[in-house]
N, C-alpha and C positions, 0 to 999 in steps of 0.2 A: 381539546385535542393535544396542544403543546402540554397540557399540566402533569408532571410525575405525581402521582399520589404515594404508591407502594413501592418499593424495592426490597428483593430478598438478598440476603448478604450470600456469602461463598460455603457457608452454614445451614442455609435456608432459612436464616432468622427472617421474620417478616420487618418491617420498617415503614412507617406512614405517617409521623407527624415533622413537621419541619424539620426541627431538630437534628431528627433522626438522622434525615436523608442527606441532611448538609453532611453531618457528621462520619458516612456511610460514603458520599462522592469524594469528600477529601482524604479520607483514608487512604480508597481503592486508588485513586490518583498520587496522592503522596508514594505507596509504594511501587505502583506503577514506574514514577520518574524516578525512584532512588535510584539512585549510582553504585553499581556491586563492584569489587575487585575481581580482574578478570585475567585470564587469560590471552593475549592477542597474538604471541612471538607463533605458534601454530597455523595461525594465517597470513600472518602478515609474512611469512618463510615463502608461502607458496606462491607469494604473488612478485612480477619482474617488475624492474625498472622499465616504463612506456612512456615515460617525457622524458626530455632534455633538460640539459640544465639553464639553457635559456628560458623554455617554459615552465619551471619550476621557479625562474628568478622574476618573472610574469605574475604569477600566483602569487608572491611573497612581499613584491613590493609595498609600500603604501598607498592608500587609492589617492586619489587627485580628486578635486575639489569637479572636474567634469567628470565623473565616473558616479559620484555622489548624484552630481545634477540629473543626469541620464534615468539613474535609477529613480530618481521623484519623479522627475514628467515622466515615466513610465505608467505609473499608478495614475488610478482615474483620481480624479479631486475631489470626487462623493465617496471613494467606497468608504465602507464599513470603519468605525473609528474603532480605536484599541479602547485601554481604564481611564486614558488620559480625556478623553473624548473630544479629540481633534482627530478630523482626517486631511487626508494628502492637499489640499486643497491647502490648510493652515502655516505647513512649514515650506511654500519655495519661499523663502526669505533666503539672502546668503550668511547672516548668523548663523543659521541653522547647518547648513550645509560647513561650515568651518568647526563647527562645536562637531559635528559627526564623526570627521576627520581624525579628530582630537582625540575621541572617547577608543577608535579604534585602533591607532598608534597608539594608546596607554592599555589598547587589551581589557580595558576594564568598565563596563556599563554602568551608572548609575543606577541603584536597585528601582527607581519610580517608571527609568525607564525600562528596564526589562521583565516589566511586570506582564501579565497579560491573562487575558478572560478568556476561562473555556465553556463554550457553548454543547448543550449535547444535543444530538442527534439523532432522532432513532432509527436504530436498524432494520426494526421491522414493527409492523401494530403492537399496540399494548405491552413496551419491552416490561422486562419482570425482574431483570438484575443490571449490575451496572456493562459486563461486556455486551450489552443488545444499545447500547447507547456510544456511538459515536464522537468522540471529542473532538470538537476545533477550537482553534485555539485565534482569541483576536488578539491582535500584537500593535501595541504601539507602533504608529506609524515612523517614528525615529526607528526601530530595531528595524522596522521590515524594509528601511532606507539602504541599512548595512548589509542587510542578509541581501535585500535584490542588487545591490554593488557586485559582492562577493562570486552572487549567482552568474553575473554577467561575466565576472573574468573568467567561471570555471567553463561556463558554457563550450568556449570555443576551445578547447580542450580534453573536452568528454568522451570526446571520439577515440582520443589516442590511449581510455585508460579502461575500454571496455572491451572484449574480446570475443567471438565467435569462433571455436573449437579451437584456441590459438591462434586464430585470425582475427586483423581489424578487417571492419566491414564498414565502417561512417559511423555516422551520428547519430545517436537519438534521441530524439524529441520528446519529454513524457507528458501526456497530454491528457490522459485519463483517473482524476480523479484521484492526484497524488498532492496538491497543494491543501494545506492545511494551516495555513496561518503564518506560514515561514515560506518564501521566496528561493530559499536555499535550498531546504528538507529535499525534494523530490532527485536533485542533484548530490547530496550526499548519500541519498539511501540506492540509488544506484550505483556510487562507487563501494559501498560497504558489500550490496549482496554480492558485488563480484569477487570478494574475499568467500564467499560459499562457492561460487562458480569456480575457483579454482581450488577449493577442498574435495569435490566430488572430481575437477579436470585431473587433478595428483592420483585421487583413488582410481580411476582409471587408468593411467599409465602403469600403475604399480598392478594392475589386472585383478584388483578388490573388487570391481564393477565391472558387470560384464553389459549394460544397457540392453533394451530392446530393440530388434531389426525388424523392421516392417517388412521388408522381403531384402532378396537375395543382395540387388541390387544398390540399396539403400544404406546409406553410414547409420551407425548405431546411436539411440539415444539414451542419453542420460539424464537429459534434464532439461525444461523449459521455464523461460524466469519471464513474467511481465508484472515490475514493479514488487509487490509483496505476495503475487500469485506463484508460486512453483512446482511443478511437475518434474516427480523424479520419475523415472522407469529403471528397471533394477530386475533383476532375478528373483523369485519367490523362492529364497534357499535360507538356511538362517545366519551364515555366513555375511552376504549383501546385507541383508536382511542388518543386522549388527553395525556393518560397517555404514550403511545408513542412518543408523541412530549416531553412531560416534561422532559422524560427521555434524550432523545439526548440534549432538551437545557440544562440538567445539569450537561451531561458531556462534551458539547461543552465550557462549562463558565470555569468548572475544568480544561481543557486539553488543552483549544485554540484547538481542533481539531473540525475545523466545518464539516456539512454535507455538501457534493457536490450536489447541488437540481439538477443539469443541468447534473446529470448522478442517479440520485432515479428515481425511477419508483413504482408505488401501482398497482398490480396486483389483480385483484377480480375476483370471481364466476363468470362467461361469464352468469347467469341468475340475479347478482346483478343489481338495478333497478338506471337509470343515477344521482337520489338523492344523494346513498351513495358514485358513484364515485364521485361527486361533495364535497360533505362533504371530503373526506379522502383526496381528494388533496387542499382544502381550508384550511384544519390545518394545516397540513404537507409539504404544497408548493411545492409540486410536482408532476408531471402531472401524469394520469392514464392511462394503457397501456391496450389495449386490446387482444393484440400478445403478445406472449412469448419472454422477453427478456432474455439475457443472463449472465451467474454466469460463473464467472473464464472461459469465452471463449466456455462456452458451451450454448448449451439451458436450462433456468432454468426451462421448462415446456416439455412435450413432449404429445402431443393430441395423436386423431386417424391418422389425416394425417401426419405420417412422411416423407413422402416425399416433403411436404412442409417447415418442419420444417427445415431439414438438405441441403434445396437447397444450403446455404452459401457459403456448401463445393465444388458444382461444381462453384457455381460464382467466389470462390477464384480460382478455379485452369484456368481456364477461361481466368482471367484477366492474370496471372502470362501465362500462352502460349501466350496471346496478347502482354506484354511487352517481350518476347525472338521473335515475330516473324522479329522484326528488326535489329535483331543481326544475323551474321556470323557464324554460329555454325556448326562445323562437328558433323558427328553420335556420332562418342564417345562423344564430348559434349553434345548435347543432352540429350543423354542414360543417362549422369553422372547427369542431371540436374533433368530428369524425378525420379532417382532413388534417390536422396540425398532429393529435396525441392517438387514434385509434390507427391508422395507414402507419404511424411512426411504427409502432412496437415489434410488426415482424420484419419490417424493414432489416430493422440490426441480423437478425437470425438469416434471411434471405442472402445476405450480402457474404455468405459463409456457405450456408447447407443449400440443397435443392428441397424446398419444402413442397412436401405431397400435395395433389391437390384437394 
């Protein structure tokens, strides 16, 4: 089940013997991580000063030797070891904790320790090329000492560099499925997309984006962001239309964060005429969907036929009885399996929609 035999490249080459596929993962990863010169003076324009200079002089400090500590007994002392193959459990020594100090006042990591294995993942049955696989990445437990330091100072800070229509609103917490091997990552990729948030906030001032009003009463939207999830709403004109591609390609140039086209979707008025769906995926390079896709696992549409919408949920439970029925299971098994993983699934959906009966 874990074994990749096949992978086709971006070519459709096939690939199947060891070799290959080593050859084939390090590629797509090497260019993956390269470093392009970019553009950033276009975002980083639109975005205000929202700390102080006290908490900027917070941030910049050096860490102290209890900030290091904090960050090790935070980590369990089993989890998962980085290439070095020690986990957390290995370094509360205070050597360690004084050499850390050291490496991040000189800015400069040792290469053995900044080494780190990436595990794939798949994203769905029988993936077939390298984006249907997942990377994470295990990290010496020395870097992810420095990165969960780091993360801790930024934490209490977060709030004041994140914005809601020009308003702070608090803090947030990201808790779904954004850690990846770096303690930090989840906390930097939320200060970055808000460099997008204030590329589509400027296009809208300047009245390039006219957003959609749910009715009369309602402020206009433009956009919803959860983690690497985003929802624009825009006008189907080819004007928006336009200034929505500009927008992504300038802060794909800033960020190296590109759009994943083979997971966007352009949703329109089920009475738009096949011209504009043509038009909006010819800019934007991404096909148009006439069924409701879905946002953070849910339906991002919900029509008159809900019982067509929320079919998913019996197909998932479906399949999930299909794969236990060739297992050995006592009642109590069973009961435990119905009660912990099949009750789970619509849980999540319920807790959102009124599901039909």
């Amino acid at each position: 089940k874990n074994h990749i035999s096949t992978l086709y490249d971006s070519e459709g080459k096939k690939h199947s013997t060891p070799s290959e596929l080593g050859n084939l993962a390090s590629s797509y990863f090497q260019n993956l991580f390269n470093t392009l010169p970019g553009k950033i003076h276009p975002v980083t324009d639109t975005l205000d000063c929202k700390i102080s200079q006290l908490d900027n002089d917070q941030l910049i400090k050096p860490l102290s030797k209890d900030e290091i500590r904090i960050a090790l007994f935070q980590m369990h002392k089993d989890k998962a070891p980085g290439p070095d193959g020690f986990n957390p459990g290995f370094y509360k020594r205070e050597d360690i904790l004084s050499s850390c100090n050291s490496w991040l006042e000189a800015g400069v990591l040792p290469p053995h320790i900044n080494d780190a294995v990436i595990a794939l993942i798949p994203k769905c049955p029988n993936p077939s090329n390298m984006k249907e696989l997942r990377p994470i990445a295990l990290c010496n437990v020395i870097y992810k000492i420095l990165s969960k330091a780091l993360a801790n100072r930024l934490k209490p800070l977060l709030h004041k560099c994140v914005l809601l229509n020009g308003n702070r609103v608090g803090s947030i917490v990201p808790g779904r499925g954004l850690r990846q091997g770096d303690p930090l990552s989840p906390y930097l990729f939320i200060l970055g997309m808000e460099g997008l948030s204030s590329l589509i906030h400027k296009a809208k001032l300047l009245s390039n984006l006219q957003g959609i009003q749910i009715n009369r009463g309602a402020p206009k939207l433009h956009h919803l962001m959860f983690a690497d999830d985003v929802f624009l709403f825009f006008q189907a004109t080819e004007k928006e239309t336009k200034e929505v591609a500009s927008i992504l390609e300038t802060f794909e140039i800033a960020s190296g964060q590109a759009i994943n086209f083979d997971k966007s979707e352009v949703f329109l008025n089920r009475h738009a005429p096949l011209a504009i769906h043509n038009m909006l995926s010819n800019i934007l390079h991404v096909q148009s969907c006439e069924t409701t896709s879905k946002y953070l696992g849910l339906p991002s549409m919900i029509g008159r036929n809900k019982n067509d919408v929320f079919r998913y949920i019996k197909e998932k439970i479906w399949k999930k009885l299909q794969s236990w029925s060739h297992k050995s299971l006592s009642k109590a098994g069973k009961e435990t399996l119905i009660k912990t993983v099949l009750q789970a699934l619509p849980s999540y959906a319920m807790s959102v929609f009124m599901i039909p009966p």
